[in-house]
matplotlib code that plots the C-alpha trace (Angstrom):
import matplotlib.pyplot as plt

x = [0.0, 1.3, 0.8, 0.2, 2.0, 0.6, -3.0, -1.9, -0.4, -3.5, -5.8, -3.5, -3.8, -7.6, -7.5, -5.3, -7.8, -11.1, -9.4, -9.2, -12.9, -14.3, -12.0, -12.6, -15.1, -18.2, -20.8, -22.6, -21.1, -17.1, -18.3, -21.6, -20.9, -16.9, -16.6, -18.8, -17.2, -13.7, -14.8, -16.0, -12.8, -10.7, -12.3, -11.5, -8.3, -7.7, -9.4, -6.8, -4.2, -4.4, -6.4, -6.2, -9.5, -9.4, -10.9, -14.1, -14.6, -12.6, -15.3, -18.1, -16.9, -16.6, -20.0, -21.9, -20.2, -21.2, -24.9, -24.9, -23.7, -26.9, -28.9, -28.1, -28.5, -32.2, -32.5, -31.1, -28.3, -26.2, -29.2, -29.9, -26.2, -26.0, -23.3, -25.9, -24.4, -21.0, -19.3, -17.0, -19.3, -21.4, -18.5, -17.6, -20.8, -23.1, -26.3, -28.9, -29.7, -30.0, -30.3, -27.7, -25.2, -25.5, -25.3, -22.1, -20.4, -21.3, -19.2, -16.2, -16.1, -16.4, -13.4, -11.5, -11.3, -11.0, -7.9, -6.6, -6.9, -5.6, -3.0, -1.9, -1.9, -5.7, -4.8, -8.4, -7.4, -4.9]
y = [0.0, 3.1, 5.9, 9.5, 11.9, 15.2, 13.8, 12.3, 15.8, 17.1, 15.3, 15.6, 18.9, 19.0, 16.6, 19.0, 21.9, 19.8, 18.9, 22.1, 23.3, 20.5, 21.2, 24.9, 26.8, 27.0, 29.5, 29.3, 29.7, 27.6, 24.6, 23.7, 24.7, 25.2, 22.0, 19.6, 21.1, 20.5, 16.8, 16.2, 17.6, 15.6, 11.9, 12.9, 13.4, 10.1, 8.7, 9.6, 9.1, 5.2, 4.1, 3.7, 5.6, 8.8, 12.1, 10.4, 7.7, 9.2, 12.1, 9.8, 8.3, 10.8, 12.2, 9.0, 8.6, 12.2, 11.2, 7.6, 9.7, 12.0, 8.9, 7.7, 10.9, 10.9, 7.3, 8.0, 5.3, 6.6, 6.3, 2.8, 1.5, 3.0, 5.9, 8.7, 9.8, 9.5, 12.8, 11.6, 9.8, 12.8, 14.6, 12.6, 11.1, 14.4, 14.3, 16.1, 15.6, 19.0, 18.9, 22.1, 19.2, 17.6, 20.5, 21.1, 18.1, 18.1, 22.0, 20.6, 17.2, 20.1, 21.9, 19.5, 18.0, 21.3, 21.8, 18.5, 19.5, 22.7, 21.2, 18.5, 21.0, 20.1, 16.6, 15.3, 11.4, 10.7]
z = [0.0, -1.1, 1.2, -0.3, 2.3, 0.9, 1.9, 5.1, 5.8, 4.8, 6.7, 9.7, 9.7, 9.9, 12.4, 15.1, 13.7, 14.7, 18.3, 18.7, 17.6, 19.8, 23.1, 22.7, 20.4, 21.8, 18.9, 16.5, 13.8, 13.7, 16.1, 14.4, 10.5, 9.6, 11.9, 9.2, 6.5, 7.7, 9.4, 5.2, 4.2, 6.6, 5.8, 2.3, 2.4, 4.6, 2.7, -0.4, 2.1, 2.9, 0.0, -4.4, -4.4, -7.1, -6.1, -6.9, -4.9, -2.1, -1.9, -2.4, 0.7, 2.8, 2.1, 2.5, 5.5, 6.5, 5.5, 7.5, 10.4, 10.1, 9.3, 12.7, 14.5, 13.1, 14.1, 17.6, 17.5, 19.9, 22.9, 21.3, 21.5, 25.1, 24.4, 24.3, 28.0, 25.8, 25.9, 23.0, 21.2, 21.0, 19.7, 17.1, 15.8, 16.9, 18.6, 16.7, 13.0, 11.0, 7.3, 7.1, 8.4, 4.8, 3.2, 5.4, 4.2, 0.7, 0.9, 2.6, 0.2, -2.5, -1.1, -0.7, -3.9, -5.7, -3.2, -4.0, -7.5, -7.3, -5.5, -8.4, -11.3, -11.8, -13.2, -13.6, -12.1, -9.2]

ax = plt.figure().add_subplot(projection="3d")
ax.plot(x, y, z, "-o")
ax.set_aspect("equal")
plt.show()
């Protein structure tokens, strides 16, 4: 497995940046909104990291993960598996499902592939 550092660097960034939004930012703006975006963003470029997937399926991934996360916040999976009193599982998976989540995610998979692009010369396959 060939590991693409660029991405790994990438996603490693937004990783530190969303520790940081979840330990400290508490509004209404950065927390709720630029945090999906950038959670989209960062699953994409793992994904691109670790795996063969293309810009493609990378961002198909991280969106439909994005939506089976929202699924399961409409479903109330968390308070069916027992974690709902989970402070971390609340911060990873969320705890209320909003529409504007998907919206969100489909931004920051958007972004991030146009930055991935951007970043490789706009080579339409990699």
């Amino acid at each position: 497995m060939r590991i693409r550092l660029g991405h790994l660097a990438a996603a490693a960034i937004l990783f530190v940046v969303e520790v940081v939004i979840a330990l400290f930012v508490r509004d209404g703006f950065v927390r709720p909104y630029l945090g999906d975006v950038l959670a989209t963003a960062l699953v994409y470029f793992a994904v691109r990291a670790v795996t063969p997937l293309g810009r493609a399926g990378a961002a198909a991934t991280a969106l439909g993960l994005g939506a089976i996360i929202e699924l399961g916040q409409l479903l109330n999976v968390l308070e069916l598996a027992g974690l709902g009193g989970s402070r971390v599982a609340r911060v990873v998976f969320g705890g209320v499902f909003d529409v504007k989540d998907l919206a969100c995610y489909a931004v920051g998979v958007g972004l991030a592939v146009l930055l991935d692009r951007r970043r490789q010369g706009g080579a339409v396959a990699a």
